[in-house]
C-alpha positions in Angstrom: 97.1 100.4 77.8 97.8 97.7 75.5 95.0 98.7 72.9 97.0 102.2 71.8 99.5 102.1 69.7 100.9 105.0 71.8 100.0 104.9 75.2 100.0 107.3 77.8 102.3 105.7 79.9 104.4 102.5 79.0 106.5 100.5 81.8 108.2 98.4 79.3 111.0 100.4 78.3 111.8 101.2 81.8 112.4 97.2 83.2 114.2 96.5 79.4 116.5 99.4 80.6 117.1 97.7 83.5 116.8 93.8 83.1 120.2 92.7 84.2 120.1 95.0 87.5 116.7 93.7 88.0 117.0 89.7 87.4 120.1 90.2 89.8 118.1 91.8 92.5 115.1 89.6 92.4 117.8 86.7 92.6 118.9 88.1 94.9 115.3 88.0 97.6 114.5 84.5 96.5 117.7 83.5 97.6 117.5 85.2 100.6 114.2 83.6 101.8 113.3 87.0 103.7 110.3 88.4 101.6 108.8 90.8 104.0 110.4 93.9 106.1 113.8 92.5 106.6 117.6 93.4 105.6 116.5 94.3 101.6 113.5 96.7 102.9 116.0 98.1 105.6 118.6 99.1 103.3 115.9 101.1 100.6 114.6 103.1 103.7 118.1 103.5 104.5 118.8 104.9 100.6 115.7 106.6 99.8 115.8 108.5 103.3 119.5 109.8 101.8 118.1 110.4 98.6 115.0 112.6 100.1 117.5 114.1 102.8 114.9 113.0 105.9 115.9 111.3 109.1 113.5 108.3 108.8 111.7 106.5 106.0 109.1 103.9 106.4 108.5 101.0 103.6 104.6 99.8 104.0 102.4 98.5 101.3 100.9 101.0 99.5 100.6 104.6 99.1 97.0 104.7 100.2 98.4 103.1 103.6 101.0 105.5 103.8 98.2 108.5 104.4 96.6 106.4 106.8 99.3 105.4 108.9 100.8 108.8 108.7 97.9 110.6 109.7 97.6 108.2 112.4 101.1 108.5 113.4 100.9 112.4 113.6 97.4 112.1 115.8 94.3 112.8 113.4 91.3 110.6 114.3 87.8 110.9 115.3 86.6 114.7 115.8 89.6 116.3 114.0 88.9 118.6 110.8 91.8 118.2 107.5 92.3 120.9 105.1 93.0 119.4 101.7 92.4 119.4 97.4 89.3 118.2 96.3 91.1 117.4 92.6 93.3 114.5 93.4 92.9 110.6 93.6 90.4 109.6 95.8 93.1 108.0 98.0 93.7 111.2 100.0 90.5 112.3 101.2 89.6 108.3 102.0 92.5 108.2 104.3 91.4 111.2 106.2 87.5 110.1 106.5 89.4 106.3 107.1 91.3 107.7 110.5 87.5 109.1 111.8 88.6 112.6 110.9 86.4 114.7 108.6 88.1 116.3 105.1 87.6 120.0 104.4 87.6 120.4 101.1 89.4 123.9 99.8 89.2 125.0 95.9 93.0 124.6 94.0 94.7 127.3 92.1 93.4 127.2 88.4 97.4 127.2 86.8 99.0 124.4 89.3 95.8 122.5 89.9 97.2 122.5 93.7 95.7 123.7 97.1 95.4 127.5 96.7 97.0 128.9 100.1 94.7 131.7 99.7 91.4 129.5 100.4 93.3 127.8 103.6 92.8 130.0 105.9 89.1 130.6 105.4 88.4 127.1 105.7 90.1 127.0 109.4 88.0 125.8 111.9 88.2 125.7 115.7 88.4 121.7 115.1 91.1 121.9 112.0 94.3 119.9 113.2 96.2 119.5 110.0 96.5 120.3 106.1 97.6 117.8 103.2 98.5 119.2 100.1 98.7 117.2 96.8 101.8 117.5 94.6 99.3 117.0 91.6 100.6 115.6 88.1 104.4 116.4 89.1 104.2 120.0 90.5 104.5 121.4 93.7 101.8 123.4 95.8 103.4 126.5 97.1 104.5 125.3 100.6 105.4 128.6 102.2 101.9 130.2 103.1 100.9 126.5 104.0 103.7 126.1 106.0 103.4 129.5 107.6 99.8 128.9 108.4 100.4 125.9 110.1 102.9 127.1 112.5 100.7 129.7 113.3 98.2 127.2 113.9 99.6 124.3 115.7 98.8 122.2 112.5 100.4 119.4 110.9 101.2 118.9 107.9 101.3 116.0 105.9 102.8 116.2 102.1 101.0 114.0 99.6 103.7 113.3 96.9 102.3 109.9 95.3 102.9 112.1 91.6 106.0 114.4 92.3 108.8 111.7 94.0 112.0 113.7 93.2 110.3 117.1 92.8 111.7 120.0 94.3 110.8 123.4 96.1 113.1 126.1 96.6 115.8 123.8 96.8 114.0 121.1 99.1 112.8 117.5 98.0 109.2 117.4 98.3 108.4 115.0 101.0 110.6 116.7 103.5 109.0 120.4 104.1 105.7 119.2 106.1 105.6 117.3 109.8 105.4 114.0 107.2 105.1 112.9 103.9 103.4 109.9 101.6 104.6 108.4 98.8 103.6 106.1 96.1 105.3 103.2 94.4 102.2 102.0 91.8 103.6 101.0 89.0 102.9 104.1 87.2 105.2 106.7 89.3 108.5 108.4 88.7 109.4 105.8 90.7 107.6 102.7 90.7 107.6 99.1 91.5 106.0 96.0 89.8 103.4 96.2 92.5 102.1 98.4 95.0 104.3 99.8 97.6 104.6 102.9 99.8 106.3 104.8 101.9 106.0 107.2 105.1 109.0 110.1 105.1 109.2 112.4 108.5 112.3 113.9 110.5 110.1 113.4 113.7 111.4 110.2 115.9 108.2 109.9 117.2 106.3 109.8 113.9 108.3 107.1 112.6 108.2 104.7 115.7 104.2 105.8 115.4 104.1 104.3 112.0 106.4 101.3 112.2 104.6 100.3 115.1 101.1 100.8 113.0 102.6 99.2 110.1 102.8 95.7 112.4 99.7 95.1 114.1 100.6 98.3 116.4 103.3 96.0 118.0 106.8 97.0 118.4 108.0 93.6 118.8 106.2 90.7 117.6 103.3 89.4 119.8 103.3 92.8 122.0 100.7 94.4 120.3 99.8 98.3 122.1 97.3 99.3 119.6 95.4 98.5 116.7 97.5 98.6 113.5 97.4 97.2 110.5 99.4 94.6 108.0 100.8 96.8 105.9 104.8 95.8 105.8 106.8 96.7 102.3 107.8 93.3 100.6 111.4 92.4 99.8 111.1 92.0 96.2 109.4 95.7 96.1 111.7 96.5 97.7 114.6 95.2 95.8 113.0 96.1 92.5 113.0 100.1 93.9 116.6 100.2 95.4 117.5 99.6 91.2 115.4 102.1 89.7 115.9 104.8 92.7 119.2 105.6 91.3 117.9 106.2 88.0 114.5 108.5 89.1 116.7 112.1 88.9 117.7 110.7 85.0 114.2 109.4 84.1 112.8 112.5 85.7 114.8 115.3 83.8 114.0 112.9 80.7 110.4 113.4 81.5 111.1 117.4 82.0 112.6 117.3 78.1 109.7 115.8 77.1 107.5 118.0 78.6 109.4 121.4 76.6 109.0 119.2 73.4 105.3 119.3 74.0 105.6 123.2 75.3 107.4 124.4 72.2 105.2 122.1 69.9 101.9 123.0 71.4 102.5 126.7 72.3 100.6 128.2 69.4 97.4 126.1 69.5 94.3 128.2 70.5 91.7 126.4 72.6 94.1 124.8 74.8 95.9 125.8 78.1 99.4 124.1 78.9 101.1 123.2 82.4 103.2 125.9 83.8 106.0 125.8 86.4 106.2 128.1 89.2 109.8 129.8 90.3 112.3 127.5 92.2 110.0 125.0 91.6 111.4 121.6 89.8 108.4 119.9 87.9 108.9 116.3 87.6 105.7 115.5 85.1 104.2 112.5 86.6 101.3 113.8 83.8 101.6 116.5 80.7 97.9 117.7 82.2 96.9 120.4 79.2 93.0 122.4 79.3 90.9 121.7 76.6 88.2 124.7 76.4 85.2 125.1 74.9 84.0 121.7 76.0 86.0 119.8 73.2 88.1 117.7 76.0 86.0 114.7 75.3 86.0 115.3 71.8 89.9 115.5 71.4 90.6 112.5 73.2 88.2 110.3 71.2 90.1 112.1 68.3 93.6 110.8 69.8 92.0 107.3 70.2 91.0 107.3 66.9 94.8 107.6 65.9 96.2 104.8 68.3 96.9 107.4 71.1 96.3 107.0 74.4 95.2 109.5 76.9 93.6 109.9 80.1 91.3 112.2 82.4 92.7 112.5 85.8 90.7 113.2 87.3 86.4 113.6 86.0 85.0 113.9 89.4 86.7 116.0 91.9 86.2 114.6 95.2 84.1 116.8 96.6 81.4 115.8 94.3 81.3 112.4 94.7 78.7 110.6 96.7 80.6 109.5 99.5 80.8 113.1 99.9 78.5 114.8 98.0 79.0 119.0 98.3 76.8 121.4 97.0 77.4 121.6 93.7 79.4 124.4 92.0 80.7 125.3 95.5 84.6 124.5 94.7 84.7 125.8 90.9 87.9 125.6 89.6 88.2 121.9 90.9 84.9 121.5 89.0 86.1 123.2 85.6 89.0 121.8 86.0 87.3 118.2 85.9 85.6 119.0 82.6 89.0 120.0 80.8 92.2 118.3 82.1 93.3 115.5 79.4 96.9 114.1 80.3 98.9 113.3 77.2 101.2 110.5 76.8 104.1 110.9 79.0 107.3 108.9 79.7 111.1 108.9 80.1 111.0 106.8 77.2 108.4 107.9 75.5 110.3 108.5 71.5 110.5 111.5 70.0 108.6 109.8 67.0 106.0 108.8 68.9 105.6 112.2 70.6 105.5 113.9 67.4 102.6 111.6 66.4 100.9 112.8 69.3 101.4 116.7 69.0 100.7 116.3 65.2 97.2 114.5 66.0 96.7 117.4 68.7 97.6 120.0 66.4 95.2 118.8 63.6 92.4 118.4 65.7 92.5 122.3 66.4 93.4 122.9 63.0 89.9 121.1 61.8 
């Protein structure tokens, strides 16, 4: 990150923002002596529930543990088939092959780079027991015919929103349409930490004593362990650190939205390229500015950018499907697998300046141009 002179994502600006509010919550733990679970953990679950509008919100210590404790929680394991993107982190499809159930991979739709409801229900099986769609790069999958499909079904549904934290579809936070959701606080997010950190999100009782229990050793109290769990307990200082910037992640994210029209007005005209669109009564919150670069120049145009100091980054080169873990035929999901050979996320920030943005659609703009 530290080699470009523009990066695609800098953390910086965000803790200078924010340095008193911070030193006086991280005072705050150390004087406390509680650094794991406790009152300060309490009180974020207790906020960011309000914030998402969900009954229960579980702090645990990363988002990858989040998708495994939640699918837990909701009853995948061993046997169990689970619908989901093969173009996403590798996080989500581990956590599903982690639990003993098996991931079915199902092809995205080419303009959101989510789960294409379309493809859902022909990959249902007689064994298929839930779905998990990916909020990918700050957008929302279109929920309804997901949604729909599951209560038809009997399915669960579990929301991965580790890129979309204060996103919104048709008027609903994502994280709070599905039977549970999973969130991410890497330092990279909307909203992040200065470490990893995670959370579980769910409006069903059971789900969340599920997961707090799994969270602890499967214990509800300590040294009255009823299954097997895991250590995976939000710390204090995480904590502390994301009670601050929570009530700045609807500000930084409509900062990131502006950002994003500079680079739609600015880039609008420029053949060879394909920019992110935004479906109706859907808030995008930009985790990534994800553009297409045809005609196999991706590659080409980012060493160009690197050239000039400017950061960017390929999220994500192998979809899922097509690694060797899981190894599927190939071209048998295609517009995961174009879409692996042509995404190129720009930089992308609530502070990212309007100088250094125009340096970065100027270098765009004359790479086309050449």
């Amino acid at each position: 990150m530290s080699a470009f002179r523009i990066p695609i994502y800098d953390p910086k600006p965000e803790i200078a923002a924010l340095r008193d509010e911070l030193d006086t919550a991280i005072e705050r733990v150390l004087a406390s002596g509680r650094f794991i679970l406790g009152p300060e953990v309490e009180a974020f679950e207790r906020e960011v529930a309000e914030y998402l509008g969900v009954r229960y919100a579980i702090g645990v210590n990363s988002g990858t543990d989040a998708l495994v404790i939640a699918l837990r929680a909701l009853g995948i394991g061993p046997g169990d088939e689970v619908i989901t993107t093969p173009f996403t982190f590798f996080a989500t499809a581990e956590a599903i092959s982690l639990v003993g159930a098996r991931p079915v991979f199902v092809d995205i739709h080419p303009q959101t780079f989510g789960l294409d409801p379309e493809r859902v229900q022909e990959a249902l099986t007689p064994r298929t027991r839930a779905i998990v769609p990916v909020h990918l790069y700050g957008h929302a999958v279109d929920m309804a015919p997901i949604l729909r499909i599951a209560r038809e079904r009997g399915l669960k549904v579990l929301e991965d929103v580790a890129q979309a934290f204060g996103g919104v579809y048709q008027g609903q936070k994502l994280g709070t349409l599905g039977d549970a959701a999973a969130f991410s606080f890497f330092p990279t997010k909307n909203l992040g930490g200065i470490g990893d950190g995670g959370l579980i999100a769910t409006n069903d009782p059971q789900v969340a004593e599920q997961a707090r229990m799994l969270r602890a050793h499967g214990a509800r109290r300590k040294y009255h362990n009823e299954m097997l769990g895991y250590n995976s307990r939000l710390d204090a200082l995480q904590a502390a650190v994301l009670r601050v910037k929570l009530r700045q992640v609807d500000a930084w994210n409509a900062r990131r939205r502006a950002v994003a029209r500079r680079y739609q007005t600015a880039l609008e005209d420029v053949a060879g390229i394909t920019l992110p669109t935004e479906a109706r009564q859907v808030t995008h919150v930009y985790h990534q500015y994800t553009i297409r670069v045809h005609h196999g120049r991706r590659d080409a145009l980012r060493a160009h950018l690197a050239a000039a100091g400017i950061g960017s980054m390929v999220y994500y080169p192998v979809p899922v499907h097509r690694l060797p873990v899981y190894d599927w035929p190939p071209g048998s999901l295609p517009y995961a697998e174009a879409a692996a050979t042509e995404v190129l996320s720009l930089p992308m920030g609530p502070f990212l300046s309007p100088e250094h943005q125009h340096a970065v659609i100027e270098t765009v703009r004359a790479f086309f141009a050449a």
